[in-house]
Every structure is written in structure tokens, then in C-alpha cells.
C-alpha positions, 0 to 999 in steps of 0.5 A: 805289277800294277796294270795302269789304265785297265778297267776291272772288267776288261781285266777279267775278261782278258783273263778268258785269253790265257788258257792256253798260255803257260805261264810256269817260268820256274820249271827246268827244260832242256831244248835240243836245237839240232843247229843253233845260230851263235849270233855273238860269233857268228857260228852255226853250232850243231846238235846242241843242248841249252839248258833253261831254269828260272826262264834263264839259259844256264847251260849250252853244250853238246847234246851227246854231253849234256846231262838232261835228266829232271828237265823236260826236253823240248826236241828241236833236232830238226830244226835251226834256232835263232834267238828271239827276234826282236823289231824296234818299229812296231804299234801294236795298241792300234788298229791296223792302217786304213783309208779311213782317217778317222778310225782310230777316234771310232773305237773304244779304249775297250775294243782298242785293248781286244785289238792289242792283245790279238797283236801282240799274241801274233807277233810272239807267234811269229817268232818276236819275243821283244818289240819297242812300240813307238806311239800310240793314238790313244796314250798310254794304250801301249802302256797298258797292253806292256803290263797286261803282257808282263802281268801274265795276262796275256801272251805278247812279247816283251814291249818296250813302250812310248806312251804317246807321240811328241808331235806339233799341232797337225803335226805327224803325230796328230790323227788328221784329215777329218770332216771340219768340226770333229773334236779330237779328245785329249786322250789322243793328244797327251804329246802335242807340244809347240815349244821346248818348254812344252816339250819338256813338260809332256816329256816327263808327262809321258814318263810319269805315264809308265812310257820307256822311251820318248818318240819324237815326230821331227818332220811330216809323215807318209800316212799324215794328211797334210804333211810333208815327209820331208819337211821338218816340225821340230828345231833342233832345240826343240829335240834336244830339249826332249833328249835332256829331259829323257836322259834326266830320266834315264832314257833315250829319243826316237825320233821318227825323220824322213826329211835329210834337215829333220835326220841332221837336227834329230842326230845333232841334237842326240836322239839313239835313233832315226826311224825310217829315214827315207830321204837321208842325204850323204851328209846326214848318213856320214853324221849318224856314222859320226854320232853312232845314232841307230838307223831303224828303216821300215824298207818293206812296208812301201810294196805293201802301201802300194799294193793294198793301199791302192786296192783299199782305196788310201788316199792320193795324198799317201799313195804320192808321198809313198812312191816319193819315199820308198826308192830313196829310202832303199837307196838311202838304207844300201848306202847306210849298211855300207857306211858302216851305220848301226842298223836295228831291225824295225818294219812299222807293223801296225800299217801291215798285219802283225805277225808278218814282221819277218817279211822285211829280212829279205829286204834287208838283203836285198839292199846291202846285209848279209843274211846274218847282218839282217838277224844280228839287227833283229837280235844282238843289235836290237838288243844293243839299241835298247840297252838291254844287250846283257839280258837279251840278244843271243843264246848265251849263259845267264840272257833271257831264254829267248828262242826261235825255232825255224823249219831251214838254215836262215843263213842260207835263206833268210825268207825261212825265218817265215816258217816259225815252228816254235817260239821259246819266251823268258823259258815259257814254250809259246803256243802257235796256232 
């Protein structure tokens, strides 16, 4: 596979990655989970044997019948194993979050690139073998770490990729708060659009560009200087513009919206998805109930902007807008998971360390899911969001052998799906640190 906008060089290097990453998805292997969560069914299922060829699972029967001659084993026995996990809400070709807003225009397409492939190296380790990126500074960083990971170049999961942010002038999406005078490149501006029709132009733009899906910024931001989470940026029309575009091409809108107007415009319109959600009024969760639109909500990220963003030094502005959000947002959340709206599973890792993607399940339950309501919206559920959920989601015949394996029963405590011990990708054992 062509690996757009890598440099030579920078591919050579990469290649100094990969030692110790096996990339050898023809052998068989035989994986003896010693309990296997059916998330299709719902059942826990003891002492099994999932039998793994061409990076395909072939094969889930009792370990006492299974025939594993051939096939080289891989002893699970004492541990419980989940599919693999999978979070719609991640950026993993940025840096990290910080109080700096001008940071990402400090770094170099280069250093951006080292960045990603050490994020996307974490998060497979903790456990999560598909993730949707959704936006980039820098566009199309996000598309070339995606082909660096399926290239075999680097370990990383499975990315489903936005290219860059639709987003206003100074909108949410734009890197602002800078000194007066600081030019913003293009190449971090490839989604800014003020009308439909510019909407629609950088919409197949970013397609053109390798982009999956498209992310739309629909109201202000928590960590955007200068905007308001709840207030909108994009009419109605101005989404749905971007929706028919995508689904022309044969895709689908997120559309990241605080606001309760922004939610309503951005369900109205047809987006699949609402990222975060914070203040969702009665009427916008009953609407996305109606429509089936995706609630995808960062509920743990809050306790950690709070915390490390005042140690670090954020700014007033964010550290308002985060108190101002994150209650209503969990409250927001209780009420969806009780409506019966469809959850995914997204944190926004980018603004914590990658790799901490499971802190969020137990805040899951905590504010309304079953523990096995939270792994379904990390699994099948997720899976369902993307489309993919024939290929994805579960350990069921003929899927993607996609595997975690965890040190206790998630079901019984959920915070366990922390303790990783063994993560299983496209049939490849992934080395953990």
C-alpha cells in the first residue's frame, strides 16, 4: 500500500520501529483462553480454544475437543479474553494537549510522525486493536501514520481516519490563541470552510486525501481559545451539506457538538455521530434516540483537565469551560444510556496519554452501563458504529482475530481491563513492553 505524504527517509527510519513487531499473519495459532467473553450473547464461556489462520478466527470450541496439532498455542489459561477494544474518539498524530497553544505549529511533519508511531504503538498495548481518529492539525498526518500501520511498518491498531477538521475561521478546529501576527500554514488549515459550498469542496478535498470519514466541528470547544462549547458554528444546512457529500462518497459525519442547538442541527441534518455532547438537553437525547445518531462522550477526560491542566498551567479560559461542561456532560450521558440511545466507546486520548484508553470504562459504569454494556460499546457496538461489524467486534467465526487478554473477570470489575496481558491483532501476538 502507497504510504501517502511519508518522506523516504522518514520511512527508512521507521523501519528501525519494527524489530520486534511480528508481522507473520499466515501462521495458524491456537489461543486457549481459560474464559472467553461472548460479547454477541452475552456469555462468559470456560476453557476455550479460538483457532486463528490467515489472521482469521476459524474455529471456537472447547479446549478438551479441539484439535491443536500444527498450530502453535498461545497459553492464555489464566486469564479472561475480550475482543479487541476499540475507541471512536482518539488523536493519535498529535502531541499530546498542553498549555501551550501554539505547540502544534513548533513541531515538524517529521517529529509529528515519531510522535504518532509511539501512540499508536501504546494504545495497541493497552489492548485497543482499532481506533476512528478524528482530526488532525497537521492534515493528513492521521492518514499517513493509518498506511505506516497497515504497511506493516509500524505496530499501531487499526485507524480509521478524518484527515483534517471541517471547521469555521477560528472556529473549533482552528489552532487559536497565538501572539498577534503568527501565520498559520496551510497544511493546518486543509478543513476550514464558511459556507456549503465550501463545504462541500473540502469535504471530497479531504476524501481525495485518504480520509475515512468526515469530522465536522458543529459548536465551540472546551481546549479552543475563543470559543464557546455551547454555541454553534455550522447551520444545519451547512452539516447536511457535508453529510451528502460524505454519503456520495460512500461515507459518513462526526460531528463533534457540545451545545444542545449544535446536537439538534448535527442529528437533523443526519451526522452517525455526536462526539462529547456535554450539554444535551432532553429533547436532543430523545432526537438522537429517534434518529439512531451515536453518542460518542469523552466522560473521563474532565477529572483529568482538571487535575493536570491546572498543575501544567492551562489556561483560565479551558479550565472554566471544563467545569462548565463536565457535570452536565455526565449527567447528559446517565440520561442517554437510560433512553436507550447507542453508546460507542470514545475518550479523546490526545488530551490524556495514549494508552490510558481503558480508564474511561469505569466511568461508564458509574454513570448508568452495565460493565458488560461498557465492553459491548468498546467491541461490537463500536464496530457497529463503523460499519464494520461482520469483520469486527467479537470473537465469532470468519472476524478479524482481534484479542485481549486480562489479568481478572471485567464483568465482575471492569477497571481490570487496565491490567492487559496480552494483546492478539489481525492473528499477530503484539509485543507489550
Amino acid at each position: 500500500m502507497t504510504i501517502r505524504r511519508l518522506p523516504c527517509l522518514f520511512t527508512a527510519v521507521l523501519l528501525l520501529l519494527v524489530q520486534s513487531f511480528d508481522a507473520t499473519s499466515a501462521e495458524v495459532i491456537v489461543v486457549r483462553a481459560g474464559h472467553l467473553l461472548d460479547v454477541d450473547s452475552g456469555k462468559m464461556l470456560g476453557d476455550q480454544a479460538v483457532r486463528i489462520e490467515d489472521g482469521r478466527i476459524r474455529s471456537i470450541e472447547p479446549w478438551h475437543a479441539s484439535a491443536a496439532r500444527g498450530a502453535r498455542q498461545l497459553d492464555w489459561s489464566a486469564y479472561t479474553v475480550v475482543p479487541g477494544l476499540m475507541d471512536m474518539h482518539t488523536h493519535l498524530a498529535d502531541e499530546g494537549q498542553s498549555a501551550d497553544p501554539a505547540a502544534p505549529l513548533h513541531s515538524t511533519p517529521a517529529r509529528d510522525a515519531f510522535i504518532g508511531a509511539k501512540n499508536a504503538r501504546d494504545t495497541l498495548q493497552a489492548g485497543f486493536t482499532t481506533v476512528r481518529d478524528v482530526g488532525v492539525y497537521r492534515g493528513f498526518a492521521d492518514v499517513a501514520l493509518r498506511d505506516a500501520v497497515n504497511a506493516g511498518l509500524i505496530p499501531g491498531p487499526r485507524m480509521f481516519v478524518a484527515g483534517a477538521y471541517i471547521t469555521i475561521t477560528s472556529g473549533g478546529g482552528e489552532i487559536t490563541g497565538l501572539p498577534k501576527g503568527t501565520v498559520v500554514p496551510d497544511e493546518f488549515r486543509r478543513g476550514v470552510a464558511n459556507s456549503e459550498s465550501e463545504v462541500r469542496k473540502q469535504v471530497n478535498a479531504l476524501l481525495d486525501g485518504g480520509a475515512d470519514f468526515i469530522k465536522v466541528i458543529a459548536t465551540g470547544a472546551v481546549l479552543t481559545a475563543g470559543t464557546e462549547p455551547g454555541e454553534s458554528e455550522y447551520s444545519e444546512a451547512e452539516i447536511r451539506a457535508a453529510v451528502e457529500e460524505a454519503a456520495r462518497r460512500g461515507t459518513f459525519v462526526a460531528a463533534h457538538a457540545h451545545g444542545a442547538e449544535g446536537i439538534k442541527r448535527a442529528v437533523r441534518a443526519g451526522v452517525r455521530s455526536i462526539e462529547h455532547g456535554s450539554l444535551m438537553d432532553d429533547e436532543a437525547i430523545a432526537m438522537m434516540k429517534e434518529h439512531g445518531t451515536w453518542l460518542d462522550a469523552d466522560i473521563y477526560n474532565g477529572d483529568y483537565i482538571d487535575t493536570v491542566g491546572r498543575k501544567a498551567g492551562w489556561s483560565e479560559e479551558i479550565m472554566r469551560k471544563n467545569l462548565e461542561t463536565t457535570d452536565a456532560q455526565r449527567e447528559g450521558f446517565r440520561k442517554a444510556v437510560k433512553a436507550g440511545v447507542r453508546i460507542s466507546y470514545g475518550t479523546d486520548a490526545g488530551v490524556y496519554p495514549h494508552g490510558d484508553n481503558a480508564r474511561q470504562f469505569a466511568y461508564m459504569v458509574r454513570y448508568g452501563m452495565t460493565p458488560l454494556q461498557a465492553i459491548r460499546s468498546a467491541t461490537i457496538d463500536s464496530a457497529r458504529l463503523l460499519n464494520k461489524d461482520k469483520e469486527l467486534g467479537s470473537i465469532a467465526i470468519g472476524k478479524a482475530a482481534d484479542m485481549v487478554a486480562v489479568a481478572c473477570d471485567p464483568l465482575q470489575d471492569v477497571e481490570c481491563l487496565q491490567q492487559v496481558r496480552g494483546v492478539v491483532k489481525d492473528g499477530q501476538s503484539i509485543p507489550l513492553d
